[in-house]
Every structure is written in structure tokens, then in C-alpha cells.
C-alpha positions as CSV (number, residue, x, y, z in Angstrom):
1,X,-38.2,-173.0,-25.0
2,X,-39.3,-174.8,-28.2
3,X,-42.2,-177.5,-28.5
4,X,-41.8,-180.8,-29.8
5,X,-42.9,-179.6,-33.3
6,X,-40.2,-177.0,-33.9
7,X,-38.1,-179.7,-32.5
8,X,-39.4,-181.8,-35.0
9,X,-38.3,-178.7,-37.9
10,X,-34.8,-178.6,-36.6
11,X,-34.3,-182.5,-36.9
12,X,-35.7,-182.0,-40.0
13,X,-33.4,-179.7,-41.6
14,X,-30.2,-181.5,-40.2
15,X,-31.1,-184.7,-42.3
16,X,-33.2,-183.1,-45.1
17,X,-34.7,-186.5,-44.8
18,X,-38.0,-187.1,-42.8
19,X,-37.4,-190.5,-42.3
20,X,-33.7,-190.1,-40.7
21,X,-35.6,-187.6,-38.6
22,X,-38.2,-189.5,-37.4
23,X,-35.6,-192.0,-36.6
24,X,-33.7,-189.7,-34.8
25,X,-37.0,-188.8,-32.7
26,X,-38.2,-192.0,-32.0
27,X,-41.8,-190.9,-33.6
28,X,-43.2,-192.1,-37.3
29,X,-42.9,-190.8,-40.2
30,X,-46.1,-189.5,-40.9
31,X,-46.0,-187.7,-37.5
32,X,-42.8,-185.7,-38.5
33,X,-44.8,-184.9,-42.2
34,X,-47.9,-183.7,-39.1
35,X,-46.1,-181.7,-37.3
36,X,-43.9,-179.5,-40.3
37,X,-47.2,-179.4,-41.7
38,X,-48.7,-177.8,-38.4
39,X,-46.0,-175.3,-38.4
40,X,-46.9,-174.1,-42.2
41,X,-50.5,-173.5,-41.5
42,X,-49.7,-171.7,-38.0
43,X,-47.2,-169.7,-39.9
44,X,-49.1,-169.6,-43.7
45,X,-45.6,-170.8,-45.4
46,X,-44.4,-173.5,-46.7
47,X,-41.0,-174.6,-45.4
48,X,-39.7,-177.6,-47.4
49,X,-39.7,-178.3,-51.4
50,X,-38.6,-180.9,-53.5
51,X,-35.7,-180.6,-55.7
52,X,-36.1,-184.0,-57.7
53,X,-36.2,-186.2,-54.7
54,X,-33.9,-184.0,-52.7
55,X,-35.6,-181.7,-50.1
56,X,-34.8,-178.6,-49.6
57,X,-35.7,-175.4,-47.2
58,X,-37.7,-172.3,-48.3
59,X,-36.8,-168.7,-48.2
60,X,-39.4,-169.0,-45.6
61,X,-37.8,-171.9,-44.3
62,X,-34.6,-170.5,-44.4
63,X,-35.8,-167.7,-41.6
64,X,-37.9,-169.8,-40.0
65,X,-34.7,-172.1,-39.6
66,X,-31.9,-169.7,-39.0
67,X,-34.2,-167.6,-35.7
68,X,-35.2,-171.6,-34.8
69,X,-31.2,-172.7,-34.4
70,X,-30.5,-169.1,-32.5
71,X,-33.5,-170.5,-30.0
72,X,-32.4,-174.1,-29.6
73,X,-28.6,-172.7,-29.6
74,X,-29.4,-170.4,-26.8
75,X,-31.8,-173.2,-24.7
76,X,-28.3,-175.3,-25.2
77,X,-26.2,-172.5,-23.7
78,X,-29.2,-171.2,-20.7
79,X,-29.2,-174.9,-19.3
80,X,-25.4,-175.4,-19.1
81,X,-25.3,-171.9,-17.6
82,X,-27.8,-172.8,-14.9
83,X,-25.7,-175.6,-14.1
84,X,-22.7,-173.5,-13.9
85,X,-24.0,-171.0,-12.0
86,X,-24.9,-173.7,-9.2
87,X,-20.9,-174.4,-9.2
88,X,-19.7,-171.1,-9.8
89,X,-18.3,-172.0,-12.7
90,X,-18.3,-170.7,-16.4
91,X,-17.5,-172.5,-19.7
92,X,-16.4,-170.8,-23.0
93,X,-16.3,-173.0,-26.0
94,X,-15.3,-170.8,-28.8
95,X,-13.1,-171.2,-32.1
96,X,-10.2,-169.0,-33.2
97,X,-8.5,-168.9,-36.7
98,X,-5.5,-169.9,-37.2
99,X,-3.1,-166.7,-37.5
100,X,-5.3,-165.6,-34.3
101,X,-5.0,-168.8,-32.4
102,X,-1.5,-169.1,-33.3
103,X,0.1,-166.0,-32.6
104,X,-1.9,-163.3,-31.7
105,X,-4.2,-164.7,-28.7
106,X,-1.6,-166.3,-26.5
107,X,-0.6,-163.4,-24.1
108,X,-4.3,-162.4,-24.1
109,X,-5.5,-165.9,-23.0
110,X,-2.9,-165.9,-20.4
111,X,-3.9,-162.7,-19.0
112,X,-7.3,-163.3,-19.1
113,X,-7.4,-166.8,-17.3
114,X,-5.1,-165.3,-14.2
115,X,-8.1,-162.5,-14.3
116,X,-10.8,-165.6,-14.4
117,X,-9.8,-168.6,-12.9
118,X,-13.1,-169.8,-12.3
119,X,-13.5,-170.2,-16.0
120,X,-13.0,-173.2,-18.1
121,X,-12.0,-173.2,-22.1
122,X,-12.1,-175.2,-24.8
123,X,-10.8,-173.4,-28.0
124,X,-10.5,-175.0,-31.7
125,X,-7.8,-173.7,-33.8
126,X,-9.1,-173.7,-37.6
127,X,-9.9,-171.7,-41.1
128,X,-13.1,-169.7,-41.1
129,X,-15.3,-171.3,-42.9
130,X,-15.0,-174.4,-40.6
131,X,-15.7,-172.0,-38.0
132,X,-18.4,-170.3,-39.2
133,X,-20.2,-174.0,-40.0
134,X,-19.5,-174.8,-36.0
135,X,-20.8,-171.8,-35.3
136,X,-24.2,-172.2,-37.1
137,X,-24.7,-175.5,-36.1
138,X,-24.1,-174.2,-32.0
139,X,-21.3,-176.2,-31.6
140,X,-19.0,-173.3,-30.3
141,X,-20.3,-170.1,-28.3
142,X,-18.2,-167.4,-30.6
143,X,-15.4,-166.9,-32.9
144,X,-12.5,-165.0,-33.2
145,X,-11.7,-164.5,-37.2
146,X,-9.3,-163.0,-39.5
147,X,-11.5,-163.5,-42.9
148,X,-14.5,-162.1,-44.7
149,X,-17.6,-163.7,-43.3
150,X,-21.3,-162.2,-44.0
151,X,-21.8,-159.9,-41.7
152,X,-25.5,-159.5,-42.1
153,X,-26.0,-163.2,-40.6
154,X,-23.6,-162.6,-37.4
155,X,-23.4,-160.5,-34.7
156,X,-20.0,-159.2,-34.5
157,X,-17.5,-156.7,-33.3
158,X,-14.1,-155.2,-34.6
159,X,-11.6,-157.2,-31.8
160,X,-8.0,-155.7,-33.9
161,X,-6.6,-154.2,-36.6
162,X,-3.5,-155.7,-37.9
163,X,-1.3,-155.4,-41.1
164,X,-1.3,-157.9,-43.8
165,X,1.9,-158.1,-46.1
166,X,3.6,-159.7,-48.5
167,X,7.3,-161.7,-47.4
168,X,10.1,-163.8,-49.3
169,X,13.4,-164.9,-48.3
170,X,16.3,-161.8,-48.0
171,X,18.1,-163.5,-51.2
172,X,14.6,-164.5,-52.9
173,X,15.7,-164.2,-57.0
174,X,12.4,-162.1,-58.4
175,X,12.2,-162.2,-61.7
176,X,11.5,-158.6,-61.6
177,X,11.4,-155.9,-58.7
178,X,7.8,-156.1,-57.8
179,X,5.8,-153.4,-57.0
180,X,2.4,-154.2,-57.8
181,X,0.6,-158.2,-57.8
182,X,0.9,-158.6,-61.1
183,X,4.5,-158.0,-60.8
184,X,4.1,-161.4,-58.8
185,X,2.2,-163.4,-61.2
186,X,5.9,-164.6,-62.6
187,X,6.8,-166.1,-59.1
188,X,5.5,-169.5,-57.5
189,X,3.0,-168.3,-55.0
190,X,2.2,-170.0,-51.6
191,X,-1.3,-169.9,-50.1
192,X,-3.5,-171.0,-47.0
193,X,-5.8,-173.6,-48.1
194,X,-9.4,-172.9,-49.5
195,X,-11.6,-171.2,-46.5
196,X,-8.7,-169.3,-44.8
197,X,-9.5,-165.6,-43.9
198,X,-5.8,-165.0,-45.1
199,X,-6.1,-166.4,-48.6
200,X,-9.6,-165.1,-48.9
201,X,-7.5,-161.7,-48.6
202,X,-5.5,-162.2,-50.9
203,X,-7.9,-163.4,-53.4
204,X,-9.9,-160.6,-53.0
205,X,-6.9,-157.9,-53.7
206,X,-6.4,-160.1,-56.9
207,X,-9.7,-159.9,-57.7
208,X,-10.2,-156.4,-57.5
209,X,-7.3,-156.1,-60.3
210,X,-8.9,-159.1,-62.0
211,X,-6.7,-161.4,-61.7
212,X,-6.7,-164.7,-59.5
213,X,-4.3,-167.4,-57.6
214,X,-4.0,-169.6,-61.1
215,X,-2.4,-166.5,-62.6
216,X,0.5,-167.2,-60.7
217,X,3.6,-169.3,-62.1
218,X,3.0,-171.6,-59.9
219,X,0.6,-172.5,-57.3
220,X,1.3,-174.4,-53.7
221,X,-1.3,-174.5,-51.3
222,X,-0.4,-175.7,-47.3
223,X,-2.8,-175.8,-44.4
224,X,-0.5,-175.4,-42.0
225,X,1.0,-172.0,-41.5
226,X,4.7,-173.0,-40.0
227,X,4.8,-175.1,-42.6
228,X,4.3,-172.1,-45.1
229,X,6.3,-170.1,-43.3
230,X,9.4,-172.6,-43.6
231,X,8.8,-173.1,-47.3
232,X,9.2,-169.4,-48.3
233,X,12.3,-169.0,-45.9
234,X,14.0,-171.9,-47.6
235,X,13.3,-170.1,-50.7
236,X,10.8,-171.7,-52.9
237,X,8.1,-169.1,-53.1
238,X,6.3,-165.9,-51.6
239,X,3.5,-165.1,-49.7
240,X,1.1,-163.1,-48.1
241,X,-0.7,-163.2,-44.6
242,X,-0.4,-161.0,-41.1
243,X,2.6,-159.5,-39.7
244,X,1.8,-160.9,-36.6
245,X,2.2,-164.3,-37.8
246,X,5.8,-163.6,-39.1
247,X,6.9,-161.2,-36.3
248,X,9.6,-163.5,-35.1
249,X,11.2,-164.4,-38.8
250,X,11.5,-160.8,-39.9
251,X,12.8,-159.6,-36.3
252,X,15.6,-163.0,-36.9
253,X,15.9,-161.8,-40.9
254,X,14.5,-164.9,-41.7
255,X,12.1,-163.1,-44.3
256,X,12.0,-159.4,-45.4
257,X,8.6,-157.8,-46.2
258,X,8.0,-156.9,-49.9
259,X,6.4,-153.7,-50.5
260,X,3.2,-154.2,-53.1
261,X,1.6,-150.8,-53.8
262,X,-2.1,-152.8,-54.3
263,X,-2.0,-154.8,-51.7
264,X,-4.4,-154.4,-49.0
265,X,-2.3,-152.8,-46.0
266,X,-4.4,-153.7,-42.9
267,X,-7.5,-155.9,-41.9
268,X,-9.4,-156.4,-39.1
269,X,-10.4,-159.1,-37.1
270,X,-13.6,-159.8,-35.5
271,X,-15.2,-161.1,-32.6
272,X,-18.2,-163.3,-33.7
273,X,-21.5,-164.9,-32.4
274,X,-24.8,-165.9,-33.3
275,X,-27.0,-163.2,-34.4
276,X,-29.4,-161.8,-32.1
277,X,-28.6,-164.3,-29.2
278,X,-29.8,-163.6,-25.9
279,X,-26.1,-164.0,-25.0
280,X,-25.2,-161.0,-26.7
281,X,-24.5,-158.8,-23.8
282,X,-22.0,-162.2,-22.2
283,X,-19.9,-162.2,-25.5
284,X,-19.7,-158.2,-25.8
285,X,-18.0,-158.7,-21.9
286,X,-16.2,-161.5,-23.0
287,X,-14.6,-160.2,-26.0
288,X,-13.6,-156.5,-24.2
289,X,-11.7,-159.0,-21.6
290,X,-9.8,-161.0,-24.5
């Protein structure tokens, strides 16, 4: 589906060097410089600049690159579909975040791989903006994700609605009965590391009353959300993410919500794939069976 000089782009732009491409090709250097330079004059745009010695894409090159990858993406996925089709088999390699991958898929993965046994997954378990970079490199087919993402680049759809809260321990001591986030700014506050959906929630409800995760007391950031979780039961700090993720805990009275008035109440997760990929119509069906 692509010639060797579009090739040629794409190796290109995963370097930004024409001579690690070239290597990568097995061609010359000059013939890499031939063939982008091909592609400018067919399309009348040029595709790469200089930034001091570093090189760097276009808005034109942007495009060019972003419908390019969808292409080469799609190739990628059409041959390994051929091949399944020939063994009646089908293989999903997607990515979920966390909270979703966690605790909220399980029981739907279960039912849906009694429903398709001739399917085979592979599913990574990390913070959006890892999945978002696997996703525009074509490393995984979709995405399942709690956090803001820009929709304009994606093609997406709503997958659940879920409520995001604020929790501390039964007996946590507040310094004053909170009812709004600033009320929490006196309290030791801990977070999701940078690129979680979940924090990226919370930042932007802090935002919107112009404030921000340094305002707090006392900042601890953990990557691992049972980790978290265990650190505000054993009293050492608040936090906020989905109520699905602390279900069991507030069920066990292991952690009591806190009611903030300006906190956002719910959120949605979404169902995400490459934009405009001729696999649009497979993910729609896949993600109306998850």
C-alpha cells in the first residue's frame, strides 16, 4: 500500500536523522535526501526543516506524516488479518489504563473471551499518555482510557461513565471540614504520576479554580494505584480517582468518600483508535462487545 519513497518518509521521521534512516533501509544517504525530495515536488511542500542541526517536520509534514502512519499502521494490521483469517483466528493488541485495566475490565474480558474463543489478546496495563504514544506509533490496535486525550487526532467513542471522588481514611484528622479543593490545600495530597487520566482530572478541577497540585501541603506522587490506595487507608494523605477503583475499601470501610462541592462528579471513558483507519468499523464491534 505504500512505495518505497513514502517508506523512505516514515523511516525518516522515526530518526529525524537521514543517515540512521538510510541505515535502517540499507540505501545511501543521498538516496533517502532523493526520495523526501521526490515526495515534496509531487506534493509542492516541503516536509522537513532545520532547527540548528536538528531536523524537524513541517505542518505539511506533520499531515503528510500523521495520514502516512494511519496507512502503514493499517498495511501492518491487513496482512496479520489475512493471515488470521487463513487460521480462523483473530488477534487484539490493545492497551487499557490503569483504573480500567485494573478494576473495571475484568468481568467484561471474561465474558467476552467465553463469547470469542477464537480470539487471542495481548493487553498492556499503563497511564495514557504511554498509551496514546503506543498507539501513534501502531504498536497497539486501540485503547481503552480514563484521561483527556485530543480528540481531534483519534477516533473515539464514549465506552462508560463513571464517578470520580475524593476518599481518606474514616478517622482521617482534616484540618478543617472540607467542602470545596481549596479546603484541601492544608492536607498532604496523593496523586497518580504525571500522564495518568486520573491526575490529569484532578489537575484540571484545580485549574479551573486556579490552583494546582504544589498548592497542596504536601505533595506524594505513586505510580501504582494499590499502593495509593494503602497509603491513604493507613492515614497519611487524601486522594482523588474513580469509585470503581475503591469499590471494595469503601464497601470494607476501609475509606469513606469526602464530599467536595467543585469537584468534578463523573467522567467518561473512551474507547480509542487511530483516526480514520480502515478498521474503524472492527473496533466500533469490538468495543460494543467489551
Amino acid at each position: 500500500m505504500l512505495d518505497f519513497r513514502t517508506r523512505t518518509f516514515l523511516t525518516v521521521c522515526k530518526y529525524m536523522n537521514y543517515t540512521k534512516a538510510a541505515e535502517e533501509l540499507c540505501i545511501t544517504q543521498p538516496a533517502v535526501s532523493q526520495h523526501i525530495k521526490f515526495l515534496e515536488t509531487d506534493y509542492k511542500a516541503k516536509l522537513f526543516y532545520y532547527e540548528g542541526k536538528k531536523l524537524a517536520l513541517t505542518p505539511a509534514g506533520e499531515l503528510f506524516y500523521k495520514k502516512l502512519a494511519t496507512i502503514a499502521y493499517d498495511d501492518q494490521i491487513l496482512r496479520k488479518r489475512m493471515l488470521e483469517d487463513s487460521k480462523s483466528v483473530m488477534h487484539l493488541n490493545f492497551g487499557a489504563t490503569r483504573t480500567i485495566g485494573e478494576f473495571y475490565l475484568t468481568d467484561k474480558l471474561t465474558q467476552f473471551l467465553a463469547e470469542n474463543p477464537s480470539v487471542q489478546l495481548s493487553m498492556i496495563v499503563e497511564n495514557t499518555a504511554y498509551l496514546l504514544d503506543k498507539l501513534q506509533k501502531g504498536e497497539i490496535d486501540f485503547a481503552l482510557l480514563e484521561g483527556y486525550f485530543p480528540k481531534t487526532e483519534y477516533s473515539f467513542l464514549p465506552y462508560a461513565r463513571e464517578e470520580y471522588i475524593c476518599v481518606a481514611a474514616p478517622n482521617y484528622p482534616f484540618k478543617q471540614t472540607p467542602h470545596l479543593l481549596e479546603d484541601l490545600l492544608t492536607e498532604t495530597l496523593i496523586i497518580r504520576e504525571a500522564g495518568s487520566g486520573t491526575r490529569a482530572i484532578l489537575e484540571k478541577n484545580l485549574e479551573n479554580q486556579n490552583l494546582g497540585v504544589n498548592d497542596f501541603k504536601q505533595l506524594v506522587e505513586i505510580g501504582n494505584i494499590h499502593v495509593l490506595k494503602k497509603l491513604v487507608i493507613n492515614n497519611l494523605g487524601i486522594t482523588t480517582l474513580y469509585k470503581t477503583a475503591v469499590t471494595e475499601e469503601l464497601t470494607n470501610s476501609q475509606l469513606c468518600q469526602v464530599n467536595i462541592e467543585d469537584l468534578q462528579k463523573t467522567h467518561d471513558f473512551y474507547f480509542v483508535w487511530r483516526k480514520n483507519s480502515v478498521f474503524s468499523d472492527l473496533y466500533k464491534q469490538i468495543a460494543q462487545s467489551f
